[in-house]
N, CA, C and O atoms as a CHARMM CRD file, in Angstrom:
* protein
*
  316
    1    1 UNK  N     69.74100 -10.32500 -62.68400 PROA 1      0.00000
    2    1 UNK  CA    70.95900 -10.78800 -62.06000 PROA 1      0.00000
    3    1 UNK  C     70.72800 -12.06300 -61.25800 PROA 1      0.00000
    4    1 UNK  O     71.58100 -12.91900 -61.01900 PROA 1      0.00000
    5    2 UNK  N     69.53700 -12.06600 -60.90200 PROA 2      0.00000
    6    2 UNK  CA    69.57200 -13.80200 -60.09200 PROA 2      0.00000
    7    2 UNK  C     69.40100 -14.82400 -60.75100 PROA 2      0.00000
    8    2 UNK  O     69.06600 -15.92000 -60.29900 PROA 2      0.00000
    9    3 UNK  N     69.65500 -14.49800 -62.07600 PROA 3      0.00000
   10    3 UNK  CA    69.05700 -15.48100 -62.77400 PROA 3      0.00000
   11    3 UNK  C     70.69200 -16.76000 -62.92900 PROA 3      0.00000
   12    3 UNK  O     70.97900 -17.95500 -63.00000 PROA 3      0.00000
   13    4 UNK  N     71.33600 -15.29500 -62.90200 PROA 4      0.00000
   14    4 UNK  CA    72.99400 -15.98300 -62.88500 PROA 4      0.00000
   15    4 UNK  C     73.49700 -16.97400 -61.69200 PROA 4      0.00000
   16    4 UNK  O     74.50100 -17.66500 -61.52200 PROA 4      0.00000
   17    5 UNK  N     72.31900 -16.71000 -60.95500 PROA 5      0.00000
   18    5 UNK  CA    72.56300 -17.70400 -59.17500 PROA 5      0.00000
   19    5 UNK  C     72.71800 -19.25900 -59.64500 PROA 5      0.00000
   20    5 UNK  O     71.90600 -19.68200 -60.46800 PROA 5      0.00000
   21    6 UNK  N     73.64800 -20.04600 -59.19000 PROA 6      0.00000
   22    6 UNK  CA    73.71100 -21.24300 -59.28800 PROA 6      0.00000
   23    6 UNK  C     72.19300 -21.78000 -58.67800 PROA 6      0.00000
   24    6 UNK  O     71.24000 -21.01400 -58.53200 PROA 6      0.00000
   25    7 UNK  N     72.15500 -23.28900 -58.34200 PROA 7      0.00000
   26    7 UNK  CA    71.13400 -24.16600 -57.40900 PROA 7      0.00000
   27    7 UNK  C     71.10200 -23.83100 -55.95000 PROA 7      0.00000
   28    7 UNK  O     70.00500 -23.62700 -55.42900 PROA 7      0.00000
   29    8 UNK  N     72.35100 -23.74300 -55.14200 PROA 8      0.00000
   30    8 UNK  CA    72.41400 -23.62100 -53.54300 PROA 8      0.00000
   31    8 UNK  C     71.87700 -21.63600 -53.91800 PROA 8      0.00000
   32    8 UNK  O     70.71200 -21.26900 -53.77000 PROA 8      0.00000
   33    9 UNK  N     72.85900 -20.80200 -54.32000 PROA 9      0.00000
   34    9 UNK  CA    72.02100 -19.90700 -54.24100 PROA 9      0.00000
   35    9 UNK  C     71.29300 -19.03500 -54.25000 PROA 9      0.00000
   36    9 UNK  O     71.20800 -18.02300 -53.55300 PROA 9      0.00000
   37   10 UNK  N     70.38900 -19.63900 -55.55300 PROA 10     0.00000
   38   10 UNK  CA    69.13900 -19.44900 -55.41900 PROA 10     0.00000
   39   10 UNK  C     68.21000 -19.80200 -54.73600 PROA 10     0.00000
   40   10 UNK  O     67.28400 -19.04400 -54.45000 PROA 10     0.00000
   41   11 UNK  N     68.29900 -21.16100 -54.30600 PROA 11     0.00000
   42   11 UNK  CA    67.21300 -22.02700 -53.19800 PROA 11     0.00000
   43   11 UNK  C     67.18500 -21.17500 -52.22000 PROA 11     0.00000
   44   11 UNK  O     66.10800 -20.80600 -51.75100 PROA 11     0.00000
   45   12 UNK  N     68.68900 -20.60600 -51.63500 PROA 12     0.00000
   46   12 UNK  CA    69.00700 -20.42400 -50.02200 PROA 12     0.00000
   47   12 UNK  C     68.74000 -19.00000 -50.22700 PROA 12     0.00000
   48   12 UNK  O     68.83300 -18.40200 -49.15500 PROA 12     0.00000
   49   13 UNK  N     68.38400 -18.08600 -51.40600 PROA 13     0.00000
   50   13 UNK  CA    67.64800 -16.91100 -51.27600 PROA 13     0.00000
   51   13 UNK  C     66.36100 -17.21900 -51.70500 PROA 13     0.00000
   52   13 UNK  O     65.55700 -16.53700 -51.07000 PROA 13     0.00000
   53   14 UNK  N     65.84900 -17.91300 -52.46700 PROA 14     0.00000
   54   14 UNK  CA    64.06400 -17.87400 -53.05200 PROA 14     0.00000
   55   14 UNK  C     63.30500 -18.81700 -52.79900 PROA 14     0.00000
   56   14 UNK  O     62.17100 -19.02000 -53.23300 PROA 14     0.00000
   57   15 UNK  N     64.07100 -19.56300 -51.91000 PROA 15     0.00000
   58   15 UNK  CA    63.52800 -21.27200 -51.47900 PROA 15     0.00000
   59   15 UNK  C     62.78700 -21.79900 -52.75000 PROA 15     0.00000
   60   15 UNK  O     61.65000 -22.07900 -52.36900 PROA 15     0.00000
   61   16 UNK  N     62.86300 -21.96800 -53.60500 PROA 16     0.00000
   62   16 UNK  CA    62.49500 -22.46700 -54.49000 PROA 16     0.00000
   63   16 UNK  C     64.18100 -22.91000 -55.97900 PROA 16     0.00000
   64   16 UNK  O     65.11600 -22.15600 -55.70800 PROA 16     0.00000
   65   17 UNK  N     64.39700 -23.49000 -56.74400 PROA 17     0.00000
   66   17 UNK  CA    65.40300 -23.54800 -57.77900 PROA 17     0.00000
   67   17 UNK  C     65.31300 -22.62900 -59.13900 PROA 17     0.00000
   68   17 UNK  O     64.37500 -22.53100 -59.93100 PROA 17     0.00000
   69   18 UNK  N     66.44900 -22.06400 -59.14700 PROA 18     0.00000
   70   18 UNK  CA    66.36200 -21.55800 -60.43700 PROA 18     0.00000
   71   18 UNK  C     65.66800 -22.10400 -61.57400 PROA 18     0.00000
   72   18 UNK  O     65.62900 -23.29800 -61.87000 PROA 18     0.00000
   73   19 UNK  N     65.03600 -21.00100 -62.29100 PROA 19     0.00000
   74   19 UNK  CA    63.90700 -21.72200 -62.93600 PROA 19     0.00000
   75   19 UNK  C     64.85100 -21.42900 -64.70700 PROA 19     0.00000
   76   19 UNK  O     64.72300 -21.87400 -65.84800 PROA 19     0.00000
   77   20 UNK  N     65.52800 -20.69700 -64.19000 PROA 20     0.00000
   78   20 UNK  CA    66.19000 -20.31900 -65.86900 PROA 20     0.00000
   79   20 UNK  C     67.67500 -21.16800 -65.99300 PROA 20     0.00000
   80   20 UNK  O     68.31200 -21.14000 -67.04500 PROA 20     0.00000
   81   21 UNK  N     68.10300 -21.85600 -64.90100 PROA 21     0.00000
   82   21 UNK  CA    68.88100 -22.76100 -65.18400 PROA 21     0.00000
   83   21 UNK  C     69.28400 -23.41500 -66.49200 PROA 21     0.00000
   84   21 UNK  O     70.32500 -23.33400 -67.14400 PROA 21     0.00000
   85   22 UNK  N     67.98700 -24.19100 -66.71400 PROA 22     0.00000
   86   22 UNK  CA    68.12100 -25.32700 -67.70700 PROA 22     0.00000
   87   22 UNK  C     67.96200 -24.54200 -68.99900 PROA 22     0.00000
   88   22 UNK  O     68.20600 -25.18900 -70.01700 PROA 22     0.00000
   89   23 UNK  N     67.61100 -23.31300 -69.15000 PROA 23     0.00000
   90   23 UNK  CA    67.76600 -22.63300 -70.65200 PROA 23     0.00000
   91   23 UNK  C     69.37300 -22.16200 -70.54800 PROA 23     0.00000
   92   23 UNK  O     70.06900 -22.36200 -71.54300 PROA 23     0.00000
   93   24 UNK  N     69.94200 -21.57700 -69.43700 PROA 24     0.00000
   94   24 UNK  CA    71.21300 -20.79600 -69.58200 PROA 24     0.00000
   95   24 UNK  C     72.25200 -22.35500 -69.50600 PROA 24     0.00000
   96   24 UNK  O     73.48200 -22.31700 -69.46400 PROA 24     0.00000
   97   25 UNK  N     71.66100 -23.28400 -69.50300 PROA 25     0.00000
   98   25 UNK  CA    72.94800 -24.42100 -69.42900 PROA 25     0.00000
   99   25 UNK  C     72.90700 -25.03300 -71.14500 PROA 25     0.00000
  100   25 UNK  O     73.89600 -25.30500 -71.82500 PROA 25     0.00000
  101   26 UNK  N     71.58800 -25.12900 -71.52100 PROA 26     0.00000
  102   26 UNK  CA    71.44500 -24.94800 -72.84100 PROA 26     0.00000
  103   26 UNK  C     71.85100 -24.13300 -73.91000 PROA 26     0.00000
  104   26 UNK  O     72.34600 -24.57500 -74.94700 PROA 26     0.00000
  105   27 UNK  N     71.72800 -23.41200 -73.76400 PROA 27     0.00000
  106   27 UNK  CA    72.65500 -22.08900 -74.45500 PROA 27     0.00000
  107   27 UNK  C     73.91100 -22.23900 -74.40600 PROA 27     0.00000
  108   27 UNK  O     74.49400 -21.85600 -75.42000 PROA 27     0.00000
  109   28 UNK  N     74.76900 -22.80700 -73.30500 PROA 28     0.00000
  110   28 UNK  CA    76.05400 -22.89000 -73.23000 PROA 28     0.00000
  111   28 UNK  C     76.43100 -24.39500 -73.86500 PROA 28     0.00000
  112   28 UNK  O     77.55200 -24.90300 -73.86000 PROA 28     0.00000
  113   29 UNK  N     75.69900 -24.74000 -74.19200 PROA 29     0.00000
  114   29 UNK  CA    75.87700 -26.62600 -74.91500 PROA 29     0.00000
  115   29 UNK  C     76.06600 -26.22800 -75.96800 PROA 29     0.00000
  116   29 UNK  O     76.85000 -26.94200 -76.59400 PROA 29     0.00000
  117   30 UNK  N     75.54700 -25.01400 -76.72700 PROA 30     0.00000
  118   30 UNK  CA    75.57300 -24.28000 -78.12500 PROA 30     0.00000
  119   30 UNK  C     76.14200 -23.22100 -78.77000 PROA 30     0.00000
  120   30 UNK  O     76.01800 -22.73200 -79.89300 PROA 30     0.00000
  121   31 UNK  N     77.13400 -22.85200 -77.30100 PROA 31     0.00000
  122   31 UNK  CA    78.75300 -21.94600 -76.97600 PROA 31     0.00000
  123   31 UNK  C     77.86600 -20.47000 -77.14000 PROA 31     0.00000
  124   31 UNK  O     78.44900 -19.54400 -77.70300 PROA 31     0.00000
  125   32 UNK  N     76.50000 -20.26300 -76.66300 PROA 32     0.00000
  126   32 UNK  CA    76.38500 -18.51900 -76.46900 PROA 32     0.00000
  127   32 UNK  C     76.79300 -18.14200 -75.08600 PROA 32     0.00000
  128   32 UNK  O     76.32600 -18.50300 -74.00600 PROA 32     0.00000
  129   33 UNK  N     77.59900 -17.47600 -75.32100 PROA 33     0.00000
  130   33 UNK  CA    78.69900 -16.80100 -73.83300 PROA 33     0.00000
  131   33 UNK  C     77.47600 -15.53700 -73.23600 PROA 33     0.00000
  132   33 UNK  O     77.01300 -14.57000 -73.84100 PROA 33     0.00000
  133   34 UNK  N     77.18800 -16.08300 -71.66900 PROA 34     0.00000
  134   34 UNK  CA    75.90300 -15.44500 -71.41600 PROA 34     0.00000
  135   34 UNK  C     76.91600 -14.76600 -69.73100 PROA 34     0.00000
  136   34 UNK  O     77.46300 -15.42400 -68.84600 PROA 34     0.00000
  137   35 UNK  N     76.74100 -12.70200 -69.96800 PROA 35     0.00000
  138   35 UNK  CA    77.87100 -12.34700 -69.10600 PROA 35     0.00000
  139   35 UNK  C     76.33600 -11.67400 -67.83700 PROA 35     0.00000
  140   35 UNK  O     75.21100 -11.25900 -68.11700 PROA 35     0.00000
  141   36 UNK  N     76.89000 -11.82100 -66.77300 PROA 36     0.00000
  142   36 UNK  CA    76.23900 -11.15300 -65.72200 PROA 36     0.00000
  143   36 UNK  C     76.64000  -9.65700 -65.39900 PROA 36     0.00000
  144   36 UNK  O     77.86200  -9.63900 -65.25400 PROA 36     0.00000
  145   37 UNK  N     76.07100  -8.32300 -65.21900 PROA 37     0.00000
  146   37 UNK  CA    76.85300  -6.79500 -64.95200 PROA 37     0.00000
  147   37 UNK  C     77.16900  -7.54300 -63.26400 PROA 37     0.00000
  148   37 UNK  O     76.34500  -7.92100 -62.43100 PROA 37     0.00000
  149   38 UNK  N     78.49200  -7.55100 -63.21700 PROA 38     0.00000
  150   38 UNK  CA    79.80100  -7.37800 -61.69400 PROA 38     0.00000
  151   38 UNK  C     78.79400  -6.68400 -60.62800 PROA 38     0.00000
  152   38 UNK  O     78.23000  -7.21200 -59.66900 PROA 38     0.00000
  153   39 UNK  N     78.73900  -5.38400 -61.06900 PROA 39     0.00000
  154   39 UNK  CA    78.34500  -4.06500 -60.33400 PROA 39     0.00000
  155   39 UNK  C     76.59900  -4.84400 -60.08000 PROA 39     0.00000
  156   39 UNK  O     76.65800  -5.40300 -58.98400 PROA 39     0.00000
  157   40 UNK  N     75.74700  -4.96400 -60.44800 PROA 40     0.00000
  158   40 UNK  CA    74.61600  -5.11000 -60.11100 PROA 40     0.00000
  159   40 UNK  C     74.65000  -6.40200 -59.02800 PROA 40     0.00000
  160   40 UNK  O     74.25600  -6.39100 -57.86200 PROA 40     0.00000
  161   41 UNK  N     75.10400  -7.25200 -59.60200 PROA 41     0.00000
  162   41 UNK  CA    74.93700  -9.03400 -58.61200 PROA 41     0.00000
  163   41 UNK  C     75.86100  -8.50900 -57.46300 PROA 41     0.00000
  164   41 UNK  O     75.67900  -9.26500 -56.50900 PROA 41     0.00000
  165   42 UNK  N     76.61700  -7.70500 -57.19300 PROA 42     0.00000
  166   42 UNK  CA    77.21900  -7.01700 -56.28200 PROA 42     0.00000
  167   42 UNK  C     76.36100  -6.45500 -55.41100 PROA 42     0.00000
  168   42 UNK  O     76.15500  -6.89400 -54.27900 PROA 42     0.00000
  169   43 UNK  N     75.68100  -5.19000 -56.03800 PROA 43     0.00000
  170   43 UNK  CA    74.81700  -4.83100 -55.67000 PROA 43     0.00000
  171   43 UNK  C     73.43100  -5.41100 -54.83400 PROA 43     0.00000
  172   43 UNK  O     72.87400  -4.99600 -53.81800 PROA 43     0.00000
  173   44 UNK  N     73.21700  -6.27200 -55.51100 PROA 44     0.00000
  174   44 UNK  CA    71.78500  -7.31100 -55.02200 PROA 44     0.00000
  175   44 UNK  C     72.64300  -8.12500 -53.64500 PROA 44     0.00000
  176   44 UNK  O     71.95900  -8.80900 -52.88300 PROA 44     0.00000
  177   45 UNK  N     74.27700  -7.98200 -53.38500 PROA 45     0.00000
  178   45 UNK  CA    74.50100  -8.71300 -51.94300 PROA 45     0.00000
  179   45 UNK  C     74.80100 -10.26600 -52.74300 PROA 45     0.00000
  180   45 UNK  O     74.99600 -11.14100 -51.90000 PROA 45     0.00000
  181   46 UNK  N     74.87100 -10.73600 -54.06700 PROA 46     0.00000
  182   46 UNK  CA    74.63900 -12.00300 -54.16000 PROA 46     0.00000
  183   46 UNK  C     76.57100 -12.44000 -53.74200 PROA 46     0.00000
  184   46 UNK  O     77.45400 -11.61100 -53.52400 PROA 46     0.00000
  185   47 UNK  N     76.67300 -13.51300 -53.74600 PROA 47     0.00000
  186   47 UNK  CA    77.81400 -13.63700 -53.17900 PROA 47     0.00000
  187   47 UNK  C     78.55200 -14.54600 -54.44600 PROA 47     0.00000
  188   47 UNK  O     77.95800 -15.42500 -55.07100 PROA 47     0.00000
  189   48 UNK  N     79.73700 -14.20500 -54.64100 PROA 48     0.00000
  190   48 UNK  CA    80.66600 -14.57400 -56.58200 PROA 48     0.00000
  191   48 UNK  C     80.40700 -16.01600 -56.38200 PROA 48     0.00000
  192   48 UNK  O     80.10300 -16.67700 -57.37400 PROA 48     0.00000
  193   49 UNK  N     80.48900 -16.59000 -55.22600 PROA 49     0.00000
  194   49 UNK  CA    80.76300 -17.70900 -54.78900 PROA 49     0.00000
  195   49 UNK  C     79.35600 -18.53600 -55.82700 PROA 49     0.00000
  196   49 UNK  O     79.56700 -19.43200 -56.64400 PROA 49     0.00000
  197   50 UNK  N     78.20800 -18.04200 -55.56000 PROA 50     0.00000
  198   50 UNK  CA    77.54600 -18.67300 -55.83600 PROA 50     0.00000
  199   50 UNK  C     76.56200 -18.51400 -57.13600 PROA 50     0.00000
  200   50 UNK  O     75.40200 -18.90000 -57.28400 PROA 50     0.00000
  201   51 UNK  N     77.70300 -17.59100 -58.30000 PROA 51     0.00000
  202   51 UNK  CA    77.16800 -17.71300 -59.54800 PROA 51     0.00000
  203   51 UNK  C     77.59400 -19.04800 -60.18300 PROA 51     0.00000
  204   51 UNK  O     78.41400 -19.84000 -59.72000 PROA 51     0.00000
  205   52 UNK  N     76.96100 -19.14700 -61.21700 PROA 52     0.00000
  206   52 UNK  CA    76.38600 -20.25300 -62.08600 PROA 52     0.00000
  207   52 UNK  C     77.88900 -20.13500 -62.62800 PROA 52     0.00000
  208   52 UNK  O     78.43300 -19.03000 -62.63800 PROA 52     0.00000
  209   53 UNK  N     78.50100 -21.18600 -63.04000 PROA 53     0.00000
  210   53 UNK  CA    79.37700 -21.36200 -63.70200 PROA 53     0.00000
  211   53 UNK  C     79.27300 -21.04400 -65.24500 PROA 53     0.00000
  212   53 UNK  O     80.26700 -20.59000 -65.81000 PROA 53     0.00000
  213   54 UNK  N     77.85000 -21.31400 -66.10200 PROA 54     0.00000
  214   54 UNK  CA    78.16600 -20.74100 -67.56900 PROA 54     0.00000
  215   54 UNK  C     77.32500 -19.55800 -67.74100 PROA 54     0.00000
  216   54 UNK  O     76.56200 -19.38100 -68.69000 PROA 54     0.00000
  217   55 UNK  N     77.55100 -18.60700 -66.57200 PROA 55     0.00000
  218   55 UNK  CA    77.32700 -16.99900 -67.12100 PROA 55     0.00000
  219   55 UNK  C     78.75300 -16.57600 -66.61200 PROA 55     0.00000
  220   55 UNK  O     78.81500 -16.92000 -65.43200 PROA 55     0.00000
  221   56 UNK  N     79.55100 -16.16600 -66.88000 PROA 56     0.00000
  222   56 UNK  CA    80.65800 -15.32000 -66.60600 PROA 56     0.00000
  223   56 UNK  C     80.34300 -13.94400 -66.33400 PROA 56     0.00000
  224   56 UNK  O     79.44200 -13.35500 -66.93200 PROA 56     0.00000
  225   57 UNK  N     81.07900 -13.40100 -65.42300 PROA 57     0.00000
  226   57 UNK  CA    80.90700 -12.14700 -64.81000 PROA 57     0.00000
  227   57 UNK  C     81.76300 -10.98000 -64.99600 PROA 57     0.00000
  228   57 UNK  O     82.87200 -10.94400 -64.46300 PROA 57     0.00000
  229   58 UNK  N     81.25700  -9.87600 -65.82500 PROA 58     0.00000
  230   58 UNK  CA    81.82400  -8.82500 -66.60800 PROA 58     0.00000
  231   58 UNK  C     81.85000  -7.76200 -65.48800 PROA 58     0.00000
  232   58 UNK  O     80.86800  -7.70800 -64.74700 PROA 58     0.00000
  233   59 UNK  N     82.98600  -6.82200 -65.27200 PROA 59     0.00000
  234   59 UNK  CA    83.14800  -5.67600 -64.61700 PROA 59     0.00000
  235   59 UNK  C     81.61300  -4.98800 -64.40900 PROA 59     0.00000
  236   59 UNK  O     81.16900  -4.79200 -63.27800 PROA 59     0.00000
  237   60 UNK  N     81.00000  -4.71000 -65.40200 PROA 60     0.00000
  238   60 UNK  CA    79.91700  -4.17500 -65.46700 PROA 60     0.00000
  239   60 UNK  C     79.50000  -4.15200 -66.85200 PROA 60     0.00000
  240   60 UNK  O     80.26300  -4.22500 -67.81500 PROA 60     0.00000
  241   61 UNK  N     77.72400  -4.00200 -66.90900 PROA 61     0.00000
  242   61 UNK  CA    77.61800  -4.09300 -68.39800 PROA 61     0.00000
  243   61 UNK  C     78.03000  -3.78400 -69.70200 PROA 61     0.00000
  244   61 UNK  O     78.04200  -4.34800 -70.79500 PROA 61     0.00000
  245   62 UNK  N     78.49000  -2.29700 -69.05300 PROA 62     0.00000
  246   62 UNK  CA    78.88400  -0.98800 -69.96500 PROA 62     0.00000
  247   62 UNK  C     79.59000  -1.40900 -70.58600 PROA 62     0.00000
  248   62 UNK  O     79.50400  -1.44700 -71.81300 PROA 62     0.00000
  249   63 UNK  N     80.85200  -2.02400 -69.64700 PROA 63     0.00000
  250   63 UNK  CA    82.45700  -2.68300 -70.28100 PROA 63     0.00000
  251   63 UNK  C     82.20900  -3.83800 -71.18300 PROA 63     0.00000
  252   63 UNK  O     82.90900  -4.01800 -72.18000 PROA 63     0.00000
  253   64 UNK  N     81.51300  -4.39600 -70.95100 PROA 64     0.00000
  254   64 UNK  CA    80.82000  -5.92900 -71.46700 PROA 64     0.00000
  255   64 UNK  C     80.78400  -5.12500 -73.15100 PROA 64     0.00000
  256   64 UNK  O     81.60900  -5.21600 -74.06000 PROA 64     0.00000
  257   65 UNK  N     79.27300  -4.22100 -73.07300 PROA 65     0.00000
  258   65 UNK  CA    78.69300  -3.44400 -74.38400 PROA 65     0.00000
  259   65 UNK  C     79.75500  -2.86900 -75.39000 PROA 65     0.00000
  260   65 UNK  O     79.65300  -2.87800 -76.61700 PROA 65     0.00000
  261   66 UNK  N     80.98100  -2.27600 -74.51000 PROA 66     0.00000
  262   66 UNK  CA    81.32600  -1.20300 -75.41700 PROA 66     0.00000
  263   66 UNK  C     82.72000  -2.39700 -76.01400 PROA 66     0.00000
  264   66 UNK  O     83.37700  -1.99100 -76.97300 PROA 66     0.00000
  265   67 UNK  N     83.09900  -3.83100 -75.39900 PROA 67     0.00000
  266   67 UNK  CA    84.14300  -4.76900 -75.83000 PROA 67     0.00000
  267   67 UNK  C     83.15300  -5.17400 -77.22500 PROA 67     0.00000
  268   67 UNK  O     83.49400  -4.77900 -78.34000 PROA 67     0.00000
  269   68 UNK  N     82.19800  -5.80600 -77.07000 PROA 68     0.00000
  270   68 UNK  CA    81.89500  -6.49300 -78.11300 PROA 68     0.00000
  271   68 UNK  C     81.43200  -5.53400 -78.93200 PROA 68     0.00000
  272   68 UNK  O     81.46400  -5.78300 -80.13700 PROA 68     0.00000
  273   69 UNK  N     81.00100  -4.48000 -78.56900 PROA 69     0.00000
  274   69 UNK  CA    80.10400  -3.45200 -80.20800 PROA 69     0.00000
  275   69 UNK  C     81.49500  -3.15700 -80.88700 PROA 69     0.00000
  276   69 UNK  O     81.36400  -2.89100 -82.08200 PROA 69     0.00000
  277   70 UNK  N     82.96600  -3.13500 -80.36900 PROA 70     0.00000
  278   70 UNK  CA    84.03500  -2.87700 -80.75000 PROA 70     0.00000
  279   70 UNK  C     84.47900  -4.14800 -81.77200 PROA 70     0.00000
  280   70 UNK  O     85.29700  -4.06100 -82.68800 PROA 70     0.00000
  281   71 UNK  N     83.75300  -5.30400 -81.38900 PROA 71     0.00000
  282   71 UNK  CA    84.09900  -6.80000 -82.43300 PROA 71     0.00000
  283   71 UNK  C     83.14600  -6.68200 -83.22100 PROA 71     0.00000
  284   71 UNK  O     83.08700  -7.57600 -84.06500 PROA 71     0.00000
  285   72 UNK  N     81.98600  -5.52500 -83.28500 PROA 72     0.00000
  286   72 UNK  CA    81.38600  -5.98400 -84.75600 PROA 72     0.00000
  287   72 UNK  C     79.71400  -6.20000 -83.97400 PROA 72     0.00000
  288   72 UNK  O     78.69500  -5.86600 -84.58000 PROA 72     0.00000
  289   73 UNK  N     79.68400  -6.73700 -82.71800 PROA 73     0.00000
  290   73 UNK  CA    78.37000  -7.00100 -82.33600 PROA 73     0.00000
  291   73 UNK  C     77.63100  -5.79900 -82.21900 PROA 73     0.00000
  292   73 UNK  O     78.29700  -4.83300 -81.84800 PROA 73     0.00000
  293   74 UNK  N     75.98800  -5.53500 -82.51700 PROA 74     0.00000
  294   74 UNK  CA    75.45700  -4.27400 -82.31700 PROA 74     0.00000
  295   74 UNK  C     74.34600  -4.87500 -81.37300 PROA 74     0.00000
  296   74 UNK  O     73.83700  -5.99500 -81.32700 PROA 74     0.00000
  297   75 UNK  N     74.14400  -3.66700 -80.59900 PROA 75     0.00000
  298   75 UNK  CA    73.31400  -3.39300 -79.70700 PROA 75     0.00000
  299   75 UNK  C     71.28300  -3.48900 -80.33700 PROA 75     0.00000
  300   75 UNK  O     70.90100  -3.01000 -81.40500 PROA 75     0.00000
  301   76 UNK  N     70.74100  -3.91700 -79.73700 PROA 76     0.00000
  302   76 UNK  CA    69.69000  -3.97700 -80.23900 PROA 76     0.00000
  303   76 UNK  C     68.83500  -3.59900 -78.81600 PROA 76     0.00000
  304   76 UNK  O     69.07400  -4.11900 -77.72600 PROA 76     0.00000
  305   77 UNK  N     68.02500  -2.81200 -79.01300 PROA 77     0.00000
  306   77 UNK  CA    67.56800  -1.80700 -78.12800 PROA 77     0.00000
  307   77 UNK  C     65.80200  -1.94600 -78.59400 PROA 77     0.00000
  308   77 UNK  O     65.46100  -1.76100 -79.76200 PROA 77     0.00000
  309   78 UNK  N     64.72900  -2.31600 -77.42200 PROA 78     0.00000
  310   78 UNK  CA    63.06100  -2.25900 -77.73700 PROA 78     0.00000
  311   78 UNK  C     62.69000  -1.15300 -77.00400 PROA 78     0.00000
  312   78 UNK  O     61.74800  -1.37800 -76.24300 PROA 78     0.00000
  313   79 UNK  N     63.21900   0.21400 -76.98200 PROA 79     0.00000
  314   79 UNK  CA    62.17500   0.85400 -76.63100 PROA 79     0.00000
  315   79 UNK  C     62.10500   1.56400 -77.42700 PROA 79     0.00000
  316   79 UNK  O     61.19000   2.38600 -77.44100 PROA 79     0.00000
């Protein structure tokens, strides 16, 4: 979930810059729609204010999983 943190904050929680930035802004140059779980970045205290503009933020994963396996997308699972 922090990965979804914009520049201000991530710095102003890890003093350091998002390091996955420049792949998730990439990905979005190439239209893969990349969603954050609501309920967790909630959870972690992060504040809406300061997600990344190209991850969009889904109710929670579940809702996220069970919209798209309904369009045809399947779940792919490594354990």
């Amino acid at each position: 979930t922090k990965s979804a943190l914009n520049t201000e904050g991530f710095t102003s929680l890890f003093k350091t810059e998002n390091p996955d930035l420049k792949l998730i802004n990439a990905l979005n140059t190439v239209d893969v729609k990349l969603f954050v779980c609501g309920q967790s970045f909630l959870a972690y205290g992060y504040d809406v204010a300061n997600k990344t503009e190209n991850v969009k933020l889904s109710l929670s994963a579940l809702t996220a999983l069970v919209k798209y396996q309904s369009e045809g997308y399947q779940l792919i699972t490594f354990n």
